[in-house]
C-alpha positions in Angstrom: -23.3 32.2 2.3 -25.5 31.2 -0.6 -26.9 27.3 -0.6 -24.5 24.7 -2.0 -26.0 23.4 -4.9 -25.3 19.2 -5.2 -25.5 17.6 -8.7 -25.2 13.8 -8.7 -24.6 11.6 -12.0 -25.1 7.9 -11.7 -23.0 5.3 -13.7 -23.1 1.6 -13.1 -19.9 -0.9 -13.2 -21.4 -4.4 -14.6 -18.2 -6.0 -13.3 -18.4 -5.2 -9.9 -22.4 -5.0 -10.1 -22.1 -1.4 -8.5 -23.5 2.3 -8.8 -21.1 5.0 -8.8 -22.3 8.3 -8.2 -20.4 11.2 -8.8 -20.8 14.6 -7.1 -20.3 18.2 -8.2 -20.3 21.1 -5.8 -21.1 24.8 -6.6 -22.0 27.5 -5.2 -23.0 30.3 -7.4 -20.8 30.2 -10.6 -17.9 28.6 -8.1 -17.0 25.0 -8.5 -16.7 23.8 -4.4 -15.4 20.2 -5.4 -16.5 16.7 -6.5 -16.7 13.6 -4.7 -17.5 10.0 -6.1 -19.3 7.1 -4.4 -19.9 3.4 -5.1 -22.7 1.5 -3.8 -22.6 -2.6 -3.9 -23.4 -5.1 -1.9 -21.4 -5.6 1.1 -19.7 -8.9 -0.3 -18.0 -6.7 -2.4 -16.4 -4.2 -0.3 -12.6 -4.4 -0.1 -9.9 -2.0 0.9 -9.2 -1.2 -3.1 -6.7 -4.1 -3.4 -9.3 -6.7 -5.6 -9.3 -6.1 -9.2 -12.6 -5.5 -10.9 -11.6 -9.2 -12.3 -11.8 -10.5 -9.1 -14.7 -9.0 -7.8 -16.4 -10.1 -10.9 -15.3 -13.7 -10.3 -16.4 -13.3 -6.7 -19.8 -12.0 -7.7 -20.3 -15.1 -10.3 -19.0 -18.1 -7.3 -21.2 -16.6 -4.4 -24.9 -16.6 -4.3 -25.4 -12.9 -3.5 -29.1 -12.0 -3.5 -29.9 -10.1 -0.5 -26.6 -9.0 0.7 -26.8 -5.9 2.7 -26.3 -2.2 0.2 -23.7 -0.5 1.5 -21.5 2.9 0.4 -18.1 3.9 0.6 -16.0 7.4 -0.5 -13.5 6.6 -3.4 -12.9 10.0 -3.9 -13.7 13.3 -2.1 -11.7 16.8 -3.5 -14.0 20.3 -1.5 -12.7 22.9 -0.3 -11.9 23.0 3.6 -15.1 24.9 4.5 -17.4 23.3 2.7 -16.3 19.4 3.7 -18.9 18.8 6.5 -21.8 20.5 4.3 -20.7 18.3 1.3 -20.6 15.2 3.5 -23.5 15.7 4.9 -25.7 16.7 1.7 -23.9 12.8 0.4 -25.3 11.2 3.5 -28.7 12.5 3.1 -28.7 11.1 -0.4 -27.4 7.9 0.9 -30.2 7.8 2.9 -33.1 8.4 0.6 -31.5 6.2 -1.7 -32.1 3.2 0.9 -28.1 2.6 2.2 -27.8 3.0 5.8 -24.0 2.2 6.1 -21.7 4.6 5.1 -17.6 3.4 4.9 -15.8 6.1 5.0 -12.6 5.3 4.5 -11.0 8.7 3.4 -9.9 10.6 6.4 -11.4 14.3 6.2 
């Protein structure tokens, strides 16, 4: 098996002060998958149900300077046999990045 080559592209959301990072997955010429990732303080980490409205209106009512940087998966498409590989090439970033806690709320 050839090494799975990771590119990451990093947008940020201004209403939910967050980073999103997407992943792509090759190997070779062979897409594997993507996956995408947001980063944000740990006030603002819900289940998916707030709005970006109400996240914003959160963020503008709470003092939120050093809240904790946390991650969570919003969206995570590999192929079967490259899942734990993918995962763990995300975590590694994750951690060089400086976030320690990963939510993982996407069952692989």
């Amino acid at each position: 098996m050839n090494a799975l080559e990771m590119k990451v592209m990093p947008s940020f959301q201004e209403g939910s002060c967050s980073i999103l990072f997407s992943f792509y997955f090759q190997e070779e010429e062979k897409k594997i998958g993507e996956a995408v990732i947001c980063t944000c303080s740990e006030a603002f980490f819900t289940d998916g149900n707030q709005t970006e409205m109400e996240m914003s209106v959160a963020f503008m009512s709470e003092n939120i300077h050093c809240e904790k940087k946390i991650a969570y998966l919003k969206e995570f498409q590999v192929m079967d046999e490259y899942k734990q590989d993918s995962m763990g090439r995300i975590q590694d970033f994750l951690r060089i990045i400086g976030i320690s806690e990963f939510k993982e709320p996407y069952v692989l």
